[in-house]
N, C-alpha and C positions, 0 to 999 in steps of 0.2 A: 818509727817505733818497731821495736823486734817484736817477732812473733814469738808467744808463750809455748804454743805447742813444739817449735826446735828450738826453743831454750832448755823445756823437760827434754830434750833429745840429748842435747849435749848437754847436760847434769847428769843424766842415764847412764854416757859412754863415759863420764870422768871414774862416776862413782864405781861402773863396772871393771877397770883400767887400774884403779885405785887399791884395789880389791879391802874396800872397806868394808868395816863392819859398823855396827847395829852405834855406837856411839860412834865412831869415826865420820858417819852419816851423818847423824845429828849435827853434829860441830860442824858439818861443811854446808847443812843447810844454815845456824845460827848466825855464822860467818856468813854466807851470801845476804841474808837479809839485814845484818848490819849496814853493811857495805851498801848494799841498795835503799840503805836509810826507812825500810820496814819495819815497824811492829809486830813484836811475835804475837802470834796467836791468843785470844782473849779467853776463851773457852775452855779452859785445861780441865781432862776428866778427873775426877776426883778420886778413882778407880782404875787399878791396870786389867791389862788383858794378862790370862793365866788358864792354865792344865786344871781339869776338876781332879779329884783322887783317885778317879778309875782310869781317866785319861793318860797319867803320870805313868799309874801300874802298866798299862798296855804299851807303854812306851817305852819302860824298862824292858820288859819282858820281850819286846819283838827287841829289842839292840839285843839284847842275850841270847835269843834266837838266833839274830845273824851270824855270830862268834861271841866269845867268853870277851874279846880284846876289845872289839866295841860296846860289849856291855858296862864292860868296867869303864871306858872312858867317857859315857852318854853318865854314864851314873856319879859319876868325878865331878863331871861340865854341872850337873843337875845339882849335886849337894854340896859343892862349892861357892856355887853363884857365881863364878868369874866372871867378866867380861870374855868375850871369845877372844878378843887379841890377848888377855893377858894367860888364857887357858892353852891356848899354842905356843907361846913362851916359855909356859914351864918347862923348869931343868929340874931332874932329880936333886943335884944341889939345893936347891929349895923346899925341901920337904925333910922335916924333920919327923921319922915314923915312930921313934919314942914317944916322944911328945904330943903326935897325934895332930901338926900346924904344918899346913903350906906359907912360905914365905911369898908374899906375891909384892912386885912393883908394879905399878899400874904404869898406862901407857901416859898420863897427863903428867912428866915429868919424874916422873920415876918414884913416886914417892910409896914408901913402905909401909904393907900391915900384913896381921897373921891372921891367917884364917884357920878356926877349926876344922878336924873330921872325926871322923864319929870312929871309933877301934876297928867295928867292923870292914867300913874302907880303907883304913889303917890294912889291914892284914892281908885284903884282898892286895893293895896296889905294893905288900913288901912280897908275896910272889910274882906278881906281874914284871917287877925291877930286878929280882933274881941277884943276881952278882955283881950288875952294871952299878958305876960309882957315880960318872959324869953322862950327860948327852939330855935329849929332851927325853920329859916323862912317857911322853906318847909318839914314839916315833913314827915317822910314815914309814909308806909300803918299800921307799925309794931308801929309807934312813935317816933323813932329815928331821925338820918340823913339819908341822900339816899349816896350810895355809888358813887363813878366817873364813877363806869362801869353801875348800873342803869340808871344815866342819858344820857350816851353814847345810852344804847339800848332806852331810851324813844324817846332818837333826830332821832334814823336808824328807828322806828316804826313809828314816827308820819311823817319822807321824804316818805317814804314806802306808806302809808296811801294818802299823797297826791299827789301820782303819779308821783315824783321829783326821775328822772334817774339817776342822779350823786350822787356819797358818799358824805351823809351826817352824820355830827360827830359835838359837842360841837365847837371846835375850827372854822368850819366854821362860825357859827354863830356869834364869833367876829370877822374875815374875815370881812364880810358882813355889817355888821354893822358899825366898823369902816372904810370901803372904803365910804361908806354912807354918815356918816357926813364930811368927807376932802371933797365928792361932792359938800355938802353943805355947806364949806365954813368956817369950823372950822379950828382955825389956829394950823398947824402939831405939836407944840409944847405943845398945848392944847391936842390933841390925844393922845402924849405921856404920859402922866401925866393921864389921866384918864386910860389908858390902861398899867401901869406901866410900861413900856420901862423903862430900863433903858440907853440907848443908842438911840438919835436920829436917829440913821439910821437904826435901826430898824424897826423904826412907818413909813421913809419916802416910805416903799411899797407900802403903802397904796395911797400915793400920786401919785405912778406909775400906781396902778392899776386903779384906779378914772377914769369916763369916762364922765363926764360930762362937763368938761373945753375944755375936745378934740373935742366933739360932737356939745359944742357952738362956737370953732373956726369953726370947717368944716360948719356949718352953714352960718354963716357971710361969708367965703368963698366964698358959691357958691350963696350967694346971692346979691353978687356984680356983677355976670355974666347975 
């Protein structure tokens, strides 16, 4: 019988080797426990883990601290919600700044949706591209793309920086973001669709997690007393 604690050893050096990310992990733990003819997990939380609204602020604000070029692209990763593989992938090509739509293919076969941004990041990222037609949106320091696991340590260094206790990692920031706008009142099927779900009851945690419908009943509540 193999032992569990060097099997976690070497699942450790694949995934580190692999330079996966936050879904590329997933799918390779899903895939193992197929294969080993396991049951996934019974207990799925009903709720995701996410940034409170001061936590988010202090998190933009130290990436803007550290240069204007990380602000803007912590604040991109954040109000986009991409997956970090499909956030490193962007080419200028894909962004239409009229229109105000990143064009994004996801990494599960390539398949295509548009995501919004708001004017304001519209403006910021038509200076940041300046003159340039082709190449990645965010180039690295080298010229290239930035890898998933770069962008991983930029997100743990700029929480680190702004004093934010809890792990933070890419994927929380589309957590965060998307509990945000279902606060706000975007309908769960629009969420889906910008955040590629493919399955509705994926996107509806979001709707679980959301605290601001609960917080304006408990209001009205006690303000009948």
């Amino acid at each position: 019988m193999s032992d569990p604690q060097e099997d976690a050893k070497r699942v450790a050096k694949i995934l580190r080797s692999g330079d996966y990310d936050y879904d590329g992990s997933k799918y390779l733990f899903k895939l193992a426990r197929r294969q080993a003819g396991l049951e996934p997990p019974k207990n799925r939380k009903n709720t995701v883990d996410r940034m409170t609204k001061e936590e988010t602020e202090r998190f933009i604000e130290a990436a803007y601290g550290t240069d204007g070029r990380r602000g803007l692209m912590l604040r991109t990763l954040l109000e986009t919600m991409l997956r970090v593989g499909e956030f490193v992938s962007l080419q200028i090509e894909d962004i239409s700044l009229k229109e105000n739509l990143f064009i994004v293919r996801d990494g599960k076969g390539g398949k295509r949706r548009e995501v919004p941004i708001t004017e304001a990041l519209s403006r910021e990222l038509r200076l940041h591209i300046g003159g340039r037609n082709t190449g990645p949106l965010f180039q690295s320091p080298r010229g290239g793309t930035y890898s998933a696991r770069r962008i991983q340590q930029i997100v743990k260094e700029t929480a680190q920086k702004a004093g934010i206790q809890k792990r933070v990692y890419p994927h929380l920031l589309r957590h965060t973001m998307a509990t945000r706008i279902v606060n706000q009142g975007m309908p769960i099927e629009h969420v889906r669709k910008v955040l590629g779900h493919e399955s509705i009851d994926t996107t509806r945690v979001y709707a679980e997690t959301a605290t601001e419908s609960v917080k304006e009943s408990f209001r009205e509540a006690h303000s009948e007393n």
